[in-house]
C-alpha positions in Angstrom: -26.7 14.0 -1.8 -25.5 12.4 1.1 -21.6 11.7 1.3 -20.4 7.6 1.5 -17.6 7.9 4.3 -15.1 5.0 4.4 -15.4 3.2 8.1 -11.8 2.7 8.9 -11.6 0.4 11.8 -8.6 -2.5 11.4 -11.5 -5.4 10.6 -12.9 -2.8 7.9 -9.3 -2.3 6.9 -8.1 -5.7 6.7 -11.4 -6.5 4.5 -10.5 -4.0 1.9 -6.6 -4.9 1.9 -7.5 -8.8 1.6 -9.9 -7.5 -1.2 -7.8 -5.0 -2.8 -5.5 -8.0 -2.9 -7.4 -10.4 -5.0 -8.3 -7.7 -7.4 -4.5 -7.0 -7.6 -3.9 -10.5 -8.7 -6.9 -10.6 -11.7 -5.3 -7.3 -12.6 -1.7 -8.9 -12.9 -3.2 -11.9 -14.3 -5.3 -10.5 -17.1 -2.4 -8.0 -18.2 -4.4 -4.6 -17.0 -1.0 -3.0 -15.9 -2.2 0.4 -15.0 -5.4 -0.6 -12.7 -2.5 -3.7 -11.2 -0.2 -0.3 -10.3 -3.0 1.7 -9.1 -4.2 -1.0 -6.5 -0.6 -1.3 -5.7 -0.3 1.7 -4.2 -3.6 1.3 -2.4 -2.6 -2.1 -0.6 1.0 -0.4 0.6 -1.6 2.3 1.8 -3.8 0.0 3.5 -1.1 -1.8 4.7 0.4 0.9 6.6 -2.6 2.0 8.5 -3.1 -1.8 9.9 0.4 -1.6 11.1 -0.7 2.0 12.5 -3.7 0.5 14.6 -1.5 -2.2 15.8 1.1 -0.5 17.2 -1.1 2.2 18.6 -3.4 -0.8 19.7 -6.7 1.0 18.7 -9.3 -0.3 16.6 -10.4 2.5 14.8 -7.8 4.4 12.5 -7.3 8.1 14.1 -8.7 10.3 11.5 -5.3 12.2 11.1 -3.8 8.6 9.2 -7.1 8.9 6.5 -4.5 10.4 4.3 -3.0 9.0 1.3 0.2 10.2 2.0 2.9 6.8 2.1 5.7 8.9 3.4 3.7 10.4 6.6 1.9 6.9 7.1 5.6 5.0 7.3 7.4 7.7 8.9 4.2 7.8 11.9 4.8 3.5 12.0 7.2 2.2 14.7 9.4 0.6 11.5 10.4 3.8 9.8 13.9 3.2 11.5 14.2 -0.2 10.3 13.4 1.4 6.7 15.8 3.7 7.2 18.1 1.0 8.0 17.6 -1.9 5.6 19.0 -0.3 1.8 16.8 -2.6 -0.4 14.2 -2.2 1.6 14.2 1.3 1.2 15.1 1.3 -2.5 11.7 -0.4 -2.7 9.6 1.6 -0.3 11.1 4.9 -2.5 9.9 3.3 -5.7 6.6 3.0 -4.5 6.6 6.8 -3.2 8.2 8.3 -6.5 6.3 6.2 -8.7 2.7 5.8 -7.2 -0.1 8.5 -6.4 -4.0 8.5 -6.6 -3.8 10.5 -9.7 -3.4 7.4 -11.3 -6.9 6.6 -10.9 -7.3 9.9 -13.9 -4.7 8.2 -16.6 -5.6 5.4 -19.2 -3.8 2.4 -19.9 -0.4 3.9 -20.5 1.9 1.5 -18.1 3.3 -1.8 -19.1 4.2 -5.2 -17.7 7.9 -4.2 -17.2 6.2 -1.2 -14.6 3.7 -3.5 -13.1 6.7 -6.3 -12.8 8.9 -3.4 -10.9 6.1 -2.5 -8.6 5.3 -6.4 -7.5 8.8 -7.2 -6.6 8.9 -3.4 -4.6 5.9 -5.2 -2.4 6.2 -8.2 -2.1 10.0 -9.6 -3.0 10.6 -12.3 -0.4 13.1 -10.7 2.0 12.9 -6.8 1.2 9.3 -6.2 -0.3 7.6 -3.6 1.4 4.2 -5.4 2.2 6.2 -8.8 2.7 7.8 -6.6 5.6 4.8 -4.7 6.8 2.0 -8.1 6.7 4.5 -9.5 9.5 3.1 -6.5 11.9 -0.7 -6.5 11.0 
């Protein structure tokens, strides 16, 4: 059985995010909390390596950021400073970490609208969402 490996260059990347996106927002808007929180985790993912191939201006992703690890992926991004900096947005970004993993992808349909609410405003509140900050730098 041969082994599908995920190509991922920044056009690949963006693809998926723009993707994982739209199925984010059918999620939301037919009230499947837990798959809307699982692919909210995987756009702040894919987020993060877009900004990683822009500020290291490669196309392809350097294999040592194919990890699903939010902490390492910030923390390697030129704006980890500016996270560090900015309370709300860090309050966000840390409810993303504590709250979000890709075990997720192994549990039923046990979170609610009030979780899926929390994680939306996390990414994408106007002026301290995580991904309203990071989709300036992709």
């Amino acid at each position: 059985m041969a082994i599908k490996l995920i190509q991922q260059d920044a056009g690949t990347l963006l693809e998926a995010y723009q993707e994982r996106k739209a199925e984010y927002d059918a999620l939301r808007a037919a009230e499947r909390w837990s798959g809307a929180i699982l692919h909210a985790g995987t756009l702040l993912e894919l987020g993060l390596k877009l900004v990683l191939c822009r500020h290291l201006n490669v196309l392809k992703l350097p294999t040592i950021f194919q990890v699903h690890d939010l902490d390492l992926l910030f923390y390697c991004s030129v704006h980890y400073v500016r996270l560090m900096s900015d309370t709300l947005l860090q309050q966000n970004f840390s409810f993303i970490y504590d709250n979000w993993s890709m075990a997720l992808r192994y549990e039923g349909a046990i979170k609610t609208q009030q979780d899926s609410d929390a994680f939306d405003v996390a990414l994408f509140d106007q002026t301290h969402g995580v991904i309203t900050f990071l989709t300036k730098f992709f």
